[in-house]
N, C-alpha and C positions, 0 to 999 in steps of 0.2 A: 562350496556352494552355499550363498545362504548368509556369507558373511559382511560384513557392514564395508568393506573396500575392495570386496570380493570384485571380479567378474561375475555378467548378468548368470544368474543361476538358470540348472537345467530346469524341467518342469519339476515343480513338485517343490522346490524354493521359494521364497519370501515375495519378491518380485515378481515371480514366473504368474503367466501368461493361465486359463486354467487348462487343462488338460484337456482334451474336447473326445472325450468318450461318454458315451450315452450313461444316463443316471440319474436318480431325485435325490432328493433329500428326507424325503418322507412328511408325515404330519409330524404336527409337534406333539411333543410326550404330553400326561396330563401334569398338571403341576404348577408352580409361581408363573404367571404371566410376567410381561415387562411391566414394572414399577410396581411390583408386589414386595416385600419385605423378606427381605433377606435374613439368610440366620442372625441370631444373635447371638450374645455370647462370648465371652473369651477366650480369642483367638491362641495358636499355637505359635505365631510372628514374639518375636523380643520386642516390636515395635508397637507393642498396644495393643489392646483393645481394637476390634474394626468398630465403626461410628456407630452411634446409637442417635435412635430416634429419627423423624422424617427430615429429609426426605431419604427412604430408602436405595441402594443401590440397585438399577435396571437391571432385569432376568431375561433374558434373552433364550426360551427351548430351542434348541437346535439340538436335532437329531435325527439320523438319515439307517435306512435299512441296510442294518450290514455295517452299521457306525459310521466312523468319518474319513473313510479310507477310500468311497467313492469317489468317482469323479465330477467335473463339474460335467453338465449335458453339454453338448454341443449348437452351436448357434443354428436358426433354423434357418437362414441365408447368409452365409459367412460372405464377412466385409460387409456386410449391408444394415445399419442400423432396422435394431427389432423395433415393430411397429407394436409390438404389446401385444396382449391376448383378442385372437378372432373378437369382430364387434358383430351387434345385432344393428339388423337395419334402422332400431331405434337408437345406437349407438352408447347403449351400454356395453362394457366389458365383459364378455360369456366367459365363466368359467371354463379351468384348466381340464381335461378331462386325464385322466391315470393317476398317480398316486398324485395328494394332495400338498401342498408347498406350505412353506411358513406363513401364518395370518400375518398380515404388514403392516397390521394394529399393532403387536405384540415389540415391532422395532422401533426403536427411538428415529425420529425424523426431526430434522431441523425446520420444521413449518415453526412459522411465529405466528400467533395470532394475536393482531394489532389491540387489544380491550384497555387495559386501564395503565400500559408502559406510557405513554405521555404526562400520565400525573404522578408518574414515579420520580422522587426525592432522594438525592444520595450523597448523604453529608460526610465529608473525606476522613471522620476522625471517629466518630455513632457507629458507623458501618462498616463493615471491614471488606465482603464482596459486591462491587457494584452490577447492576444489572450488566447484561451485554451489549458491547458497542453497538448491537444492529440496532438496537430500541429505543426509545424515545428516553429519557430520564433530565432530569435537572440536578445539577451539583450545586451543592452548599460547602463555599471551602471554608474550614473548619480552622487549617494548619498545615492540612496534609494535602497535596495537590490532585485535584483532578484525574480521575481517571482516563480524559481525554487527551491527557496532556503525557503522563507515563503510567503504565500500566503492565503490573508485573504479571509474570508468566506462573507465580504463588504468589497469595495475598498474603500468607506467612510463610516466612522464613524457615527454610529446615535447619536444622541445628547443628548439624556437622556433616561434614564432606561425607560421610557413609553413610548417614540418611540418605541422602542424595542420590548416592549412588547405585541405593540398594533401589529407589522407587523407580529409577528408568527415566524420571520428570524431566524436563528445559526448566531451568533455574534463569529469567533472561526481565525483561523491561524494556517494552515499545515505548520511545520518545518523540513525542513531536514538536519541537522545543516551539514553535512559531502559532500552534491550535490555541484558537482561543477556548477557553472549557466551555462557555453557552456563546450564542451565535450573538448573545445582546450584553453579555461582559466584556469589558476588557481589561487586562492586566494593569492593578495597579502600577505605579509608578512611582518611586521614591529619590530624594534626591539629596545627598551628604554634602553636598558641598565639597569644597576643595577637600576634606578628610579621605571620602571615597566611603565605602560601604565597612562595615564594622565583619572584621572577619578573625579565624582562629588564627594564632601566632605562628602555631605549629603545621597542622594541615591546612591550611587554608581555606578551610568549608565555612560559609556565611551564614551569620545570625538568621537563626529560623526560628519559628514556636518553639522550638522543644530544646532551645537549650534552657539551662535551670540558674536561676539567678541568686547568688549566696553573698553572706558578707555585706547583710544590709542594701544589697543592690551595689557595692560594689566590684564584682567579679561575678562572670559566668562562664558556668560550664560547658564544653561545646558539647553535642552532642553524637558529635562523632569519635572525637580523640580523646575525650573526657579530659584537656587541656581546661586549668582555671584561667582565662583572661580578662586581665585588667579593663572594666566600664571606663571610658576616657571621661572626664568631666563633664565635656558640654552633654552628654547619653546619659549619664547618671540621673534616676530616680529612685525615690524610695519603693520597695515591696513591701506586702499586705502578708498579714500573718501564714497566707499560705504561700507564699512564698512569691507571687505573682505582682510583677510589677503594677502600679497605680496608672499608669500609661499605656496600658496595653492595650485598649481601644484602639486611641492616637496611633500607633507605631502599628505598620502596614508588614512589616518586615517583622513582625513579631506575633500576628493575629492571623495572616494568610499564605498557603503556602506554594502560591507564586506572586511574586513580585519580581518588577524591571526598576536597575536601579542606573539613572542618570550620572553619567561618570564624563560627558561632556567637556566639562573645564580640566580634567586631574590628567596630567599629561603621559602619566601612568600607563593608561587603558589608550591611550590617544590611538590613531588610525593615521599618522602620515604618508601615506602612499605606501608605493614600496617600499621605503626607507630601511638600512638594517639598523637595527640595535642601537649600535655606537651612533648613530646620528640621531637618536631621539631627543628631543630637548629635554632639559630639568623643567620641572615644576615654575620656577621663574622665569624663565626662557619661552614658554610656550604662552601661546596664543589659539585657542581655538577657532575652528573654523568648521566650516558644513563643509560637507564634501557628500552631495546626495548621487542618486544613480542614475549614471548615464546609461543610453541604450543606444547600440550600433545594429540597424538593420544591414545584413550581408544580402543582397537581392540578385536570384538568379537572371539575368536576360538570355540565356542563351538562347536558338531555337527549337531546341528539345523542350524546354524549360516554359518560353514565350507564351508556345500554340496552346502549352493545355493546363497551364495554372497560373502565369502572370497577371493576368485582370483578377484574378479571385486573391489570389498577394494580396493585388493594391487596393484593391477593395476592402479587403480586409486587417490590412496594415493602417488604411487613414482610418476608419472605425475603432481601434483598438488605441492609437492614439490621443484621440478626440476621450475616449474614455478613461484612456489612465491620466488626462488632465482634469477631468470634472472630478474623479476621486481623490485627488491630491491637490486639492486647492491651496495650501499653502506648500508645493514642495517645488525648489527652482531646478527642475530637472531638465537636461536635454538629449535630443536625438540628434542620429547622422544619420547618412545613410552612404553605401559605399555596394554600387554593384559588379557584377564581374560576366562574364565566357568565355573564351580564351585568352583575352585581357582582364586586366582590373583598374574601374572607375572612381575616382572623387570627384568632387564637386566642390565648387567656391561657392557658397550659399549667401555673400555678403556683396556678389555681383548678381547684374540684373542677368534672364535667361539660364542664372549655373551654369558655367562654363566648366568642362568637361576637362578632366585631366586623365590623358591614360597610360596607364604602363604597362608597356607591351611583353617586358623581361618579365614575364611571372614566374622564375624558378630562379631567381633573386629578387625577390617583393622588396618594394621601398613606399614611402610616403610622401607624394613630391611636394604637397603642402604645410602650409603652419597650422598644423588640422583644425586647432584648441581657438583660435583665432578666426578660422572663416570658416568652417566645416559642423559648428555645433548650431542647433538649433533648438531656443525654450518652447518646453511645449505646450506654454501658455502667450508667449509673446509673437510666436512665430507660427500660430497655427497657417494661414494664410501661405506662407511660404511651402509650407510642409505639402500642402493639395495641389499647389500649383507643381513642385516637383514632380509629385505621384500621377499628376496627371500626363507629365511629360515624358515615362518611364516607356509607353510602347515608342513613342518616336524612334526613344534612343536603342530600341532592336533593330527596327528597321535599318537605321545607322550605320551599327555596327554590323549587324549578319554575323555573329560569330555561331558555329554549330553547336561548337560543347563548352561546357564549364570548368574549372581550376579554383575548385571548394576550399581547396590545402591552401592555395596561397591568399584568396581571400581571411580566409581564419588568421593567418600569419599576418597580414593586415592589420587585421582588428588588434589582434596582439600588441601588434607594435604602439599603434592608437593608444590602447588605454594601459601600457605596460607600467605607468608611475599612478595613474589614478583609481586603477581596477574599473569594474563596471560588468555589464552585461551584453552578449552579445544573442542576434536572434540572428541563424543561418535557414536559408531557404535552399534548397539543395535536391538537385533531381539524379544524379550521379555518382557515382566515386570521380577523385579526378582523372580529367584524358589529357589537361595539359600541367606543365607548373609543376608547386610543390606536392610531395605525398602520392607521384603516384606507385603504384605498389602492382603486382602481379595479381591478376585475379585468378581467385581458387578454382579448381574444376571441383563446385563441391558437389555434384551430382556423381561422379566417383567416388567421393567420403560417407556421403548422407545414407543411415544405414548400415554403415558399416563399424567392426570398433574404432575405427580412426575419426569418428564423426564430432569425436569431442574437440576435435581441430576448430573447427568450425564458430566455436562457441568462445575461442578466442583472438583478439584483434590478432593484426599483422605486425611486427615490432615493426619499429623505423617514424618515419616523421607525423603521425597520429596520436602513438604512444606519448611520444616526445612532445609536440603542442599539448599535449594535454595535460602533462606536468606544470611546463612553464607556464599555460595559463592560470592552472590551479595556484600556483607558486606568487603570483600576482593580482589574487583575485577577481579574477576576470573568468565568469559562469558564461557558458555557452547552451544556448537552444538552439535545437537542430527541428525542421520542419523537413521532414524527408518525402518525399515524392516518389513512390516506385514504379515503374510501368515493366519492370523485368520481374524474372521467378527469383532469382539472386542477386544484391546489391552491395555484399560486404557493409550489412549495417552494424556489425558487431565492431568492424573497426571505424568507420565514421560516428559513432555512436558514441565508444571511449571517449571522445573529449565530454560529450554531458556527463557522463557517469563519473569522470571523474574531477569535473570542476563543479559537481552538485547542479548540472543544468537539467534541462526537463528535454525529452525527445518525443514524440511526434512523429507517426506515421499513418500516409497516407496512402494503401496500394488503390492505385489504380484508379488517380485520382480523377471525379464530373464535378462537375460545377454545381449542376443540380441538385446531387445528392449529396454532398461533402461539404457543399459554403457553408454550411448552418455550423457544421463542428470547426473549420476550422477558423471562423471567425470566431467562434466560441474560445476553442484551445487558446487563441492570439490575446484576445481582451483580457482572460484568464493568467493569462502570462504577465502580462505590464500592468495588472491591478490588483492581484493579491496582496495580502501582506509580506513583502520582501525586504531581505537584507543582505549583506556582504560581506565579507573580511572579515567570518566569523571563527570560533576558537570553542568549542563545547567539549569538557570533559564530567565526567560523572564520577563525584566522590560517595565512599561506601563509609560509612562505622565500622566499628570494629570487626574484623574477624571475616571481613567480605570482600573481595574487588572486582576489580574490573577483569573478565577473560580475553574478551575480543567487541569491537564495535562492528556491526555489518551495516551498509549502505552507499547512499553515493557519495564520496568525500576523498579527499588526499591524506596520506598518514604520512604523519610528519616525524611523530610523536606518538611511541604505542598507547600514551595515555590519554590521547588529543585525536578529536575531529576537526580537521582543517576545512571549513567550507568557504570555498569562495562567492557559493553563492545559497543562501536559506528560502525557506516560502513556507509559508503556511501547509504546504498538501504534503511536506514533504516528514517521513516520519523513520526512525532508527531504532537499530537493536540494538541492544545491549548486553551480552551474556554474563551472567554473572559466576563467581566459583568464592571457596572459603578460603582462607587463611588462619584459619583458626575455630572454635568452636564458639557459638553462641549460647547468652541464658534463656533458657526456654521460659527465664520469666518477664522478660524483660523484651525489647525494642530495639530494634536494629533499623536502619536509618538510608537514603540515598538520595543523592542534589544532583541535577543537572544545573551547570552554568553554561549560559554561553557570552560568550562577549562577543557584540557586529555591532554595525553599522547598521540602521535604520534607510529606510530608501532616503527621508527628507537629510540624511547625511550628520542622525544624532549617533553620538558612542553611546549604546547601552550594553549594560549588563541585566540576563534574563535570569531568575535563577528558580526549581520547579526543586523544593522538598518533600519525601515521600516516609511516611512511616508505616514502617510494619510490623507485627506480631512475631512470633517463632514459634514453629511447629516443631514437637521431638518425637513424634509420632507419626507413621507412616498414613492410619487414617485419618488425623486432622491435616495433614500433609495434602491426604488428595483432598478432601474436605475445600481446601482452598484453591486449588488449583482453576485459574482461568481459561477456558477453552482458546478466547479469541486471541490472546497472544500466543501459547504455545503452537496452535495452528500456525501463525504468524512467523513464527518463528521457525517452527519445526520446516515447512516453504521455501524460505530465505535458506535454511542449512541444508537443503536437500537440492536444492537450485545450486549453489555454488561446489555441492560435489557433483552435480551434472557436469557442470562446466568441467570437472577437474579430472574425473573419471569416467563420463562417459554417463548417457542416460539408463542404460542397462541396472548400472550399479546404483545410481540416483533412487530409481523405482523398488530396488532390491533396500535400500536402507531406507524408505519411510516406510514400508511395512516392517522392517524389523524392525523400528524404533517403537511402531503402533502396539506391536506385539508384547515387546519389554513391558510398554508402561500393563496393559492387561492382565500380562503372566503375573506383574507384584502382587497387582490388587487381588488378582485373584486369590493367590497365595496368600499375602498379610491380611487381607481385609475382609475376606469371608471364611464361616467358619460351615466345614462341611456341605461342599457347595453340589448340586449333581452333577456327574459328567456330561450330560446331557443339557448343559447350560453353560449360557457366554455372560459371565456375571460383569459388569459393567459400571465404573465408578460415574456417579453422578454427574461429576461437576464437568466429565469428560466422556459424557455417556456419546456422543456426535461425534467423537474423534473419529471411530472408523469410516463413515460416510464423506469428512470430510479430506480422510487419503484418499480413501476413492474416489471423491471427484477432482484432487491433484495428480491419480494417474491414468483418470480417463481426460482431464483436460488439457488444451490444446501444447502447453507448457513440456509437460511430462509423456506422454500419449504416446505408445509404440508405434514404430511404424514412419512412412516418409506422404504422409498425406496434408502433415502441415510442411509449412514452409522455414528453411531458414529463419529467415529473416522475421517470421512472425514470432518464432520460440524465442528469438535475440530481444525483442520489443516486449515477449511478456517475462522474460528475465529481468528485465528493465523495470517494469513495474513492480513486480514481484518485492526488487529490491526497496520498494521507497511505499510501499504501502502501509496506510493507515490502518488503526483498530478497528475502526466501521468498515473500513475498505476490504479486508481480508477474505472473513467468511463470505460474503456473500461474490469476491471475486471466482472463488472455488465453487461454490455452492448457490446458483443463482437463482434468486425470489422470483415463483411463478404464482403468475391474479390469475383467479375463475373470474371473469368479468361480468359473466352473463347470469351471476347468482348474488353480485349485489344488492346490501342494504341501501334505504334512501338515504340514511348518513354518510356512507362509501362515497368518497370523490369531493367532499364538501369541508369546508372549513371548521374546525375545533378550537375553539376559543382557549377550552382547558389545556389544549397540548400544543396549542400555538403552529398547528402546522394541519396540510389536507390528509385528512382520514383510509389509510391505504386499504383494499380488501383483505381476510386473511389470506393466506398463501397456502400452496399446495405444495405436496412433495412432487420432485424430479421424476416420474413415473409415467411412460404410454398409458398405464390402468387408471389416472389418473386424468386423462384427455377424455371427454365425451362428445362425440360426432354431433352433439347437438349443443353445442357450448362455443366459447371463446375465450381463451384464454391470454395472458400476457405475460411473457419472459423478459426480465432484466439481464442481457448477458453483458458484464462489465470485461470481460475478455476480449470481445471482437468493439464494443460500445456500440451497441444495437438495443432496441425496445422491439423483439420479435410482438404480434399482434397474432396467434393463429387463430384460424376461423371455421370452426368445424363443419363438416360438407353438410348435414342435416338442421343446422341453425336456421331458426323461425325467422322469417324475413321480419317480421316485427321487432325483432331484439336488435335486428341490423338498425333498424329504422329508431329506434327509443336510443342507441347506444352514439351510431353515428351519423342518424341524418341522414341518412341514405337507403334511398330505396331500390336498389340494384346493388346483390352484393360483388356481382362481376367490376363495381366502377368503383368502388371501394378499392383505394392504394393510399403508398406511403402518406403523397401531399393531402389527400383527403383527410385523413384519420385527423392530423394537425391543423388543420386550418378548419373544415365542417363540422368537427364531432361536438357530440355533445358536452355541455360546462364538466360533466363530471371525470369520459374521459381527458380531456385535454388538464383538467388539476392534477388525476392521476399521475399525466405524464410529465408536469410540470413541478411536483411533487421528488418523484424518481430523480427526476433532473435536482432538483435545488439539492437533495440528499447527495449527490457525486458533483460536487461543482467544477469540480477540475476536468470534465469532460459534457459534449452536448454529444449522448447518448441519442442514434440517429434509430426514427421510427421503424419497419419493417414488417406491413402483412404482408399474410403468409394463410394461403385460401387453400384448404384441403384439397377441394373440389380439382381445383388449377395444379394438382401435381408440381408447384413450386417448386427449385432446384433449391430454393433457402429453407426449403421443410429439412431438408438433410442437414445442415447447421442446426437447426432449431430441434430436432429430435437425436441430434449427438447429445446435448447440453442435459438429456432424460439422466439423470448420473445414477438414479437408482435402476436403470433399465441395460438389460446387453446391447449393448451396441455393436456389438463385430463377433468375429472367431475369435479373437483374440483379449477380451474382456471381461471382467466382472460384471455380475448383478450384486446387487447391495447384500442380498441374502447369501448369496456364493460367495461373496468375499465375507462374511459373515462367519460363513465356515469357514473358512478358507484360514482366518484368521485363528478359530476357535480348536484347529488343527496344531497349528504350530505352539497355541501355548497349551494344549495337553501335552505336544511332543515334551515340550521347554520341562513341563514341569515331571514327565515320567525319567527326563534323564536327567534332571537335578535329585533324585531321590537314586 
């Protein structure tokens, strides 16, 4: 029990549930509060010294009568989210009455408070830890790249495989190869000509800053392989006495440390369709050519499909057109479109009316057209065409009357379509299939859900889903799924496998209105055909000495354990990286990592992206934590506890992030403080938020015991989970709540200095935090909702100053968006431009009105009991503070 691939432990385990016998914790001892100064002094660790000077490691008193063998108390209405402590009819929080609990001053909370992060500066080469991804900062690339762009799990390097292992740490590097690092940069762009870019002989890692130029500037050192390679002529310049070339201004690839390098003409890198190997041309042979991105819309007609999301499609399909051609004004891109029900349709686009072709054999799909010839449409030549279609799409239900759809054999379609050219496909899809290809037995998972066999569930069905998902991956052709659920169960985990593994983006909609829902997914749609995208890419991450690559985690095909095969890239989309040693590093010295990737641009250019990173080395366990990044490890630590859900089951999933949480505290404690009391959770800085933020991955909706979420929701936030960004992370786990009703007059308004609207500070996740006479606002990026609660004692005047509104009973969703005042609607449009990749839908939520979404929006309290079965921040506190006394009584 207890063990990292164990089954779920009984009570009293890492994982387990807390014990629900009555009990406190008592007051806290007198002594170091949180962020008082820890001992100092010369630890009994081999690994140094613990850190000197501020900031000091967080102290945490925790201490319970009778020590730490109590239990946790019991919930006061089991299953039923705690509403917090009795309120006064003024709707302050009345104290606890019987023994006294932890002051919740004393614990580290993840509230930001917005002050002077917008004017923060953070130059990749001067600084070695960048602020956190939630906050505003600006980057100056130096040499070293962006922290936006890769971002290690340690700013320094530990120095050998047993540092490492002794700290507990994720050694790892979020990648987002497509982020641009400010919203108003963009990646230089360099171009060698027919040479191609200057790279090492040996490893082939490309000239960056940091390699060193000897021999008069003719030979340089890589900095990876510490290979001398020969400067070619036309590169040759002379260096300056300190060693640095005279050109280093000029040369973009020598000064910044990302650069995209034009490889267009060099037949090398070329992009021929699917072509293998042996047919690539030579260098003389070849002739370049654009080959930019096509998109195939799949369009459900069936009747299921018609009645209750077709006009919102096509509404939403010509909008999202119309706008991926105004953002791409020079790119000669086209569309089709190709729908299906029990049949599947093409269309002759280069006849008047589009005349309909259909094939009625769906479980042998063919193409009866010359597609490439009559079936494409530019979506700048042919806008015209493309509305008159869209307009013609209900006809053709009427038409046909087919009842259900054949998803599988559509996909098989589109396959065939672009299997020489690759491309992108966008799937609308309300079903699994009922006719045609792929269809497959559906699970009784209401039998499994719950039980140990549950981890079934969390994997697709082999057979022809798997299989399309290769081949299209194999051909670069990325699939987007827009899923439509109106069941409890829809087997999205196997419809779903083809995005994840051709690098597409998925999309769900339970239960989808028109009303409520066009805003997002016209949003999601625009957001899909206008980002920054590419194709037929190739990204591998080379290390310097002594380091490589362990495992890459995300969405992609592995071809190559050294290689991310994506057939399709974007901007939102972001990867892990784990890294392990090979060897020992100097802890005087510099150790090194490149992402390259080589794609296709949408306008159909070859480029090469390439993102260099340089780090420090730590040989010390406290400059080790000293560095340590909260937001990737979190990120990371997510992603590794997600993919043993999937493998073993959520029991053991919840069972190894606490014992991971555990390790890293038991080091610190041991290495890094010297004579610490037992009676304290002594806590490293730079990961003082770690334990708040497993707690809010095993009370959130992902991990969360228990069968109250759905399937198919856990499948959708495994989905994301996988492809989340640096900003994206914490706050996905741990979501940003505004006191609104205690804003400044700057709150809500434009800031010149940080170039963006002015957020309120934030409050912790906490009922004792809600006042009956307030209003508050939740970002939950889980469900994509902007909760609005509105406490039942709120001065109708604050209604009336906030939203224009004088009746707070008439106060809803559409109101808040369209009447409120300039300052909330910046707010919310603020929150929005911060997550673009989703339109984050409004939601009050009136105390008074006993809302059934108050129980969504009071799950989300992470520092509050929520059920029988759950932590509070301070019980899991102990909780934790438990197993590493045990850890450390029976290491001695």
């Amino acid at each position: 029990p207890g063990g990292y691939g164990a089954a779920p432990p009984q009570p009293g385990g890492y994982g387990s549930a807390p014990p629900q016998q009555p009990g406190g914790y008592g007051a806290p001892p007198s002594g170091p509060s949180y962020g008082s100064t820890a001992p100092a002094g010369a630890g009994p660790s081999p690994y140094g010294a613990p850190p000197t000077g501020p900031p000091a490691p967080p102290v945490v008193p925790l201490q319970s009568v009778g020590g730490f063998s109590q239990k946790a108390p019991a919930a006061t209405s089991p299953g039923a989210p705690n509403r917090g402590p009795s309120r006064s009819p003024g709707g302050l929080p009345q104290k606890s009455s019987g023994s006294s609990k932890i002051d919740p001053s004393q614990i580290p909370s993840p509230t930001v408070h917005m002050g002077t992060e917008g004017k923060m500066v953070f130059n990749t080469v001067k600084h070695s830890v960048p602020p956190s991804a939630c906050t505003y900062f600006t980057v100056v690339d130096e040499g070293s790249c962006s922290p936006k762009i890769m971002r290690p799990s340690l700013h320094s390097a530990p120095s050998d495989s047993d540092l490492l292992r002794d700290s507990g740490l994720l050694w790892s590097v979020l990648v987002q190869p497509l982020a641009n690092p400010d919203d108003w940069t963009a990646i230089p762009v360099v171009d060698f000509g027919l040479t191609g870019p200057l790279r090492c002989k040996r490893c082939r890692a490309y000239i960056n800053p940091f390699v060193q130029f000897v021999e008069q500037g003719r030979k340089w050192i890589c900095n990876f392989c510490e290979l001398a390679n020969e400067v070619p002529p036309e590169y040759f310049c002379n260096i300056d006495a300190d060693g640095k070339r005279r050109d280093l201004e000029q040369r973009l690839e020598l000064s910044k440390g990302s650069v995209e390098y034009d490889v267009q003409k060099i037949a090398e890198y070329c992009f021929q369709g699917n072509s293998t190997a042996s047919q690539k041309p030579t260098q003389a042979e070849f002739k370049p050519a654009e080959h930019p991105l096509n998109y195939i819309f799949c369009i459900d007609i069936s009747q299921q499909h018609a009645s209750a999301v077709l006009p919102s499609v096509i509404e939403a399909t010509r909008e999202a057109i119309k706008e991926m051609a105004a953002a791409n004004p020079d790119c000669n891109a086209c569309v089709s479109f190709i729908t299906y029900g029990a049949t599947v349709q093409f269309y002759d686009f280069t006849k008047e009316n589009f005349p309909m072709h259909i094939v009625p054999d769906v479980s042998d799909i063919f193409v009866p057209l010359p597609f490439f010839k009559v079936c494409w449409l530019n979506i700048h030549n042919d806008q015209d065409k493309i509305n008159e279609f869209l307009d013609q799409l209900p006809s053709f239900v009427k038409t046909l009357n087919e009842p259900y759809g054949c998803v599988g054999s559509v996909l098989a379609a589109a396959n065939i379509v672009l299997s020489e050219s690759g491309g992108r496909v966008v799937c609308f899809c309300t079903s699994p299939p009922k006719a045609g290809m792929g269809l497959f037995k559906h699970r009784e998972e209401h039998k499994l859900y719950g039980t140990d066999n549950e981890k079934q569930l969390y994997s697709p069905v082999e057979g022809f889903f798997t299989g399309i998902a290769t081949d299209c991956a194999k051909k670069q052709i990325a699939v987007d799924m827009f899923f439509f659920s109106f069941v409890h169960y829809a087997e999205l985990v196997t419809l779903g496998h083809v995005c994840k593994l051709t690098s597409g983006q998925q999309h769900v909609f339970m239960n989808f209105h028109h009303q409520k829902d066009m805003e997002r997914l016209a949003h999601a749609l625009k957001r899909n055909v206008t980002r920054e995208t590419g194709y037929a890419a190739i990204v591998r991450v080379r290390c310097s000495k002594g380091i490589r690559v362990k495992e890459y985690d995300g969405h992609y095909l592995c071809q190559d354990p050294l290689d991310m095969d994506l057939a399709g890239i974007d901007a939102d989309k972001a990867y892990v990286v784990e890294l392990q040693h090979d060897d020992k590093l100097d802890p005087k010295g510099h150790c090194y990592l490149q992402t390259a990737m080589l794609y296709t641009t949408r306008r159909g250019h070859r480029r090469i992206r390439v993102h260099t990173l340089r780090m420090s080395v730590a040989a010390t366990l406290p400059n080790l934590f000293r560095q340590a990044d909260l937001d990737t490890t979190v990120a990371t630590l997510c992603r590794r506890v997600a993919r043993h859900g999937v493998r073993k089951g959520l029991g053991s999933a919840r069972d190894m992030l606490t014992a991971q949480c555990v390790d890293i505290l038991t080091t610190y404690r041991k290495h890094c403080a010297v004579n610490p009391s037992p009676g304290q959770l002594i806590l490293p800085e730079a990961l003082k938020l770690m334990p708040i933020y497993c707690l809010g991955m095993l009370k959130g909706g992902t991990f969360r015991q228990g069968t109250d979420v759905r399937v198919d929701e856990r499948i959708q936030d495994f989905f994301e989970i996988h492809q989340l960004s640096a900003a994206s992370a914490l706050p996905f786990i741990y979501p940003r709540m505004f006191p609104l009703h205690t804003m400044g007059s700057h709150i809500g308004n434009f800031d010149e200095d940080r170039g963006c609207i002015v957020l309120p500070n934030t409050e912790g996740l906490s009922s004792e935090k809600l006042n009956s006479n307030g209003i508050y606002l939740l970002h939950d990026l889980p469900t994509a909702q902007i909760f609005i609660w509105i406490g039942e004692h709120v001065n109708p005047r604050v209604i009336k100053y906030l939203f224009n509104c004088d009746n707070v009973d008439m106060l809803d969703d559409s109101w808040v968006e369209a009447r409120s005042s300039e300052r909330i609607c910046n707010i919310i449009k603020e929150l929005r431009r911060q997550r673009p990749e989703s339109h984050d839908a409004v939601r009050v939520i009136s105390e008074r009105k006993h809302d059934p979404m108050e129980t969504i929006f009071l799950s989300r309290l992470v520092e509050d009991k929520t059920g029988a079965n759950t932590w509070s921040y301070v019980e899991y506190l102990c909780h934790l503070h438990r197993h590493i006394q045990s850890k450390l009584a029976n290491a001695w």
